[in-house]
N, C-alpha and C positions, 0 to 999 in steps of 0.2 A: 392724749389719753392720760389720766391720773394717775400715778405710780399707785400699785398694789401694797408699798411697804409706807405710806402714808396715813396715821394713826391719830383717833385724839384721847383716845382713854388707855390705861391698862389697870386690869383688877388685878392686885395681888392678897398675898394672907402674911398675917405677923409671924412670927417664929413662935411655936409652943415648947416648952418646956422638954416634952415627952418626944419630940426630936430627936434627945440623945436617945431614948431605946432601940432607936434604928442602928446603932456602932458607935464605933470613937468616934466623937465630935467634941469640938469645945465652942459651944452652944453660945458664949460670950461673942464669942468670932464669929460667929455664925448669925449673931443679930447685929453685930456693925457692919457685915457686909450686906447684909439684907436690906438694912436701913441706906447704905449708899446708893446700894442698887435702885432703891425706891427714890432717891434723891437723882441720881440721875438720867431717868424717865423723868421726872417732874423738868429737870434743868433742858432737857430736850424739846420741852412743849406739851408732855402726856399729862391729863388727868390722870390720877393714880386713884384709881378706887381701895382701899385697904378694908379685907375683910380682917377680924378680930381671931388671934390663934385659937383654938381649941385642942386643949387637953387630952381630948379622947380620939384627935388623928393625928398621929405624928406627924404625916407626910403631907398636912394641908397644905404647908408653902409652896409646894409643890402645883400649882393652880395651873398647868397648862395644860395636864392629863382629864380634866372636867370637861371642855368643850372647845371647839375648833369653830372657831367665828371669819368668816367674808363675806364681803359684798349684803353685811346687813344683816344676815342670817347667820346665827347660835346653833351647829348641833351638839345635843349634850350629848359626849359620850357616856360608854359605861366600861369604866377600868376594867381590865383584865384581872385588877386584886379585885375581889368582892368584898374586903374590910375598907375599900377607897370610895363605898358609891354614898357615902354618907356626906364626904365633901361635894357631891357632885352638888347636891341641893343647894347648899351654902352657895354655890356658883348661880346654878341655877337661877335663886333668886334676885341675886344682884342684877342679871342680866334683865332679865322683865320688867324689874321692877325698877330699879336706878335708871338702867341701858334703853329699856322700853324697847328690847328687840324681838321679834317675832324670832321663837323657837322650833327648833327639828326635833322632834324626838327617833328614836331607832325604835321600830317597830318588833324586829326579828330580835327575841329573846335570846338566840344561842350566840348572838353577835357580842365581840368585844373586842371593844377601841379607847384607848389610851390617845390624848392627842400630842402626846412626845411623839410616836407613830406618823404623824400623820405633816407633810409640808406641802408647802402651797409655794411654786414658785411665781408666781403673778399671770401662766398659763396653762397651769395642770397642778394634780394634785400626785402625789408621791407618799403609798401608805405603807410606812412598813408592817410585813407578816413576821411580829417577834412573839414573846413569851407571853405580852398583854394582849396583843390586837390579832386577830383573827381576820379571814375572807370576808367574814359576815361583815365585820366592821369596815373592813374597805368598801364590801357594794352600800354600807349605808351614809360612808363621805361621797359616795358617787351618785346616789340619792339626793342626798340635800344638795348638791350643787354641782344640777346637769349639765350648768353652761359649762364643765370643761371635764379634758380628759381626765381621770382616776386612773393609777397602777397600780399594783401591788407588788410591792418591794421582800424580797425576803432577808431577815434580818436572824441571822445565825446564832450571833452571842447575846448575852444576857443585858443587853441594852437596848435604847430606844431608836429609830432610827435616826434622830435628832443629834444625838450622840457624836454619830459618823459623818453627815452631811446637812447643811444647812445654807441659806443661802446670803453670801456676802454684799450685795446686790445683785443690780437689775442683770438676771437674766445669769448669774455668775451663783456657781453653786464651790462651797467651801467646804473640803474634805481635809484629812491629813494622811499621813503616809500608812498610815498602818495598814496592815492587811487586810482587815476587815470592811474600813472607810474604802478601801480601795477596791475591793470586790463591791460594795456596793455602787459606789459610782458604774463600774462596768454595765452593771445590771442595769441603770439609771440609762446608760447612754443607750442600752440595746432598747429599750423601753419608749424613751421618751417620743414624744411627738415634736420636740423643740431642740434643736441644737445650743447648749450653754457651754458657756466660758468656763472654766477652772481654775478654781483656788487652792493650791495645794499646799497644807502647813505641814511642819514636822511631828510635833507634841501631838500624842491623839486626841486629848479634852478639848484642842486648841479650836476643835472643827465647828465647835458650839458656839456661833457668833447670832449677833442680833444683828441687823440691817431697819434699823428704824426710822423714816422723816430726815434720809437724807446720810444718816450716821451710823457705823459701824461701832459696835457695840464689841468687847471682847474681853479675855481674860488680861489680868495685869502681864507684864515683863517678866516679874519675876515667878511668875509660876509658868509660862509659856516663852522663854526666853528668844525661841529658835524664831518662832512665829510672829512674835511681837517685829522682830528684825525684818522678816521676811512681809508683814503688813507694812512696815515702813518703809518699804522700800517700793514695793509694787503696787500698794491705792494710794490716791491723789484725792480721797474723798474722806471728810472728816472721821475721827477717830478718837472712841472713849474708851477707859480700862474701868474695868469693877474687879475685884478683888470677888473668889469663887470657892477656894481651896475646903471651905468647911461645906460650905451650901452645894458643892459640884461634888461630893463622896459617897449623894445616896440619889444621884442626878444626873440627866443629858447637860447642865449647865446653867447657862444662863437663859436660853430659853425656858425651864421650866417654872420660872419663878412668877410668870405673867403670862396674861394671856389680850392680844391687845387687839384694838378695837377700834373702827373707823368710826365716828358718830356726827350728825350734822349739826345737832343740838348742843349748847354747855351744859352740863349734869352736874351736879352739886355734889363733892365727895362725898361719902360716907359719912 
């Protein structure tokens, strides 16, 4: 069977300007790590689609809260912000139009889902209930893709459930110690339909890893010290660092900067 975390594209968005009005940031640092980040998805084998920043959403880089794509199928969410569904188009269209993928849309208007909310471990799907994403939006990931189980996760504090848990590979779900990573995992185990492995880091940012074509994706050493030690110690499976610290302060991490994409075709960047 083809691994689920087997990718050829991901869409990301430039850094705007207007970034900083979200808090301190230093928006310099915050486009050289964006620019790495985009450098190493390319060095991994991903198309990188780059959509162009705009000015009038600060939170476009942000591109994984738009839509939650598998097995072929795009469903566009719709942010729990309603100043965020103006990005959703901008996604949108790349998808159809560059991706050539057949789209979901959510029917039910009182529905709202964030796809920071929303993980896919290669057997089910795991939706958190936080500030952005709602019931309604869980039964609409369980809509678009009945082949597998949907939960709904409840997500207490003011982040995404992506945040907390993510998954470090196949079948291996990656938390950190804090409280709240930890209470959710609970809630995960009572839930699930699939018995997984556990990764347990110290730092709480540190839970926000990619697993992409093979490679574990994560924050550098020096801002996850504890964790960096403890991935190298415990995977035996390739291992990149990107630098997060400006881009992770209004974010689940590094997931939210892409949203990535199996496709059979080669597509022409942007």
């Amino acid at each position: 069977m083809a691994s689920p975390f087997r990718y050829t594209h991901a869409i990301t968005c430039r850094i705007p300007l207007s970034l900083r009005t979200r808090g301190e940031i230093d928006l310099e640092e915050a486009k050289l790590q964006h620019e790495a980040y985009v450098r190493l998805l390319r060095d991994i084998g991903l198309d990188v689609l780059e959509l162009p920043p705009d000015e009038n959403l600060p939170e476009c880089p942000y591109v994984e809260d738009c839509a939650v794509v598998c097995n072929g199928i795009a469903l566009i969410c719709r942010p729990g912000d309603p100043n965020r569904l103006k990005e959703v188009e901008a996604v949108r269209s790349v998808l159809r139009k560059e991706l050539d993928l057949p789209l979901a849309e959510i029917a039910d208007q009182n529905a709202r889902l964030d796809g920071g909310d929303v993980l896919f471990t290669g057997r089910e799907f795991f939706v958190g209930l936080s500030k952005w994403t709602n019931e309604a939006g869980a039964r609409a990931v369980a809509a678009a893709f009945p082949e597998y189980p949907c939960v709904p996760i409840k997500v207490t504090e003011h982040r995404h459930l992506k945040y907390y848990v993510t998954m470090a590979g196949t079948d291996v779900l990656c938390v950190s110690r804090s409280k709240e990573s930890q209470e959710i995992l609970k809630r995960i185990e009572r839930e699930a339909t699939y018995t997984y492995s556990t990764l347990t880091l110290q730092e709480e940012q540190s839970a926000n890893v990619l697993f992409v074509n093979g490679t574990l994706i994560h924050r550098t050493s020096e801002e996850i010290p504890q964790s960096a030690m403890i991935l190298s110690q415990k995977l035996d499976i390739p291992r990149q660092t990107v630098p997060m610290s400006e881009l992770g302060k209004f974010s689940s991490g590094l997931s939210s900067c892409c949203i990535l994409v199996k496709r059979s075709r080669h597509i022409k960047n942007l």
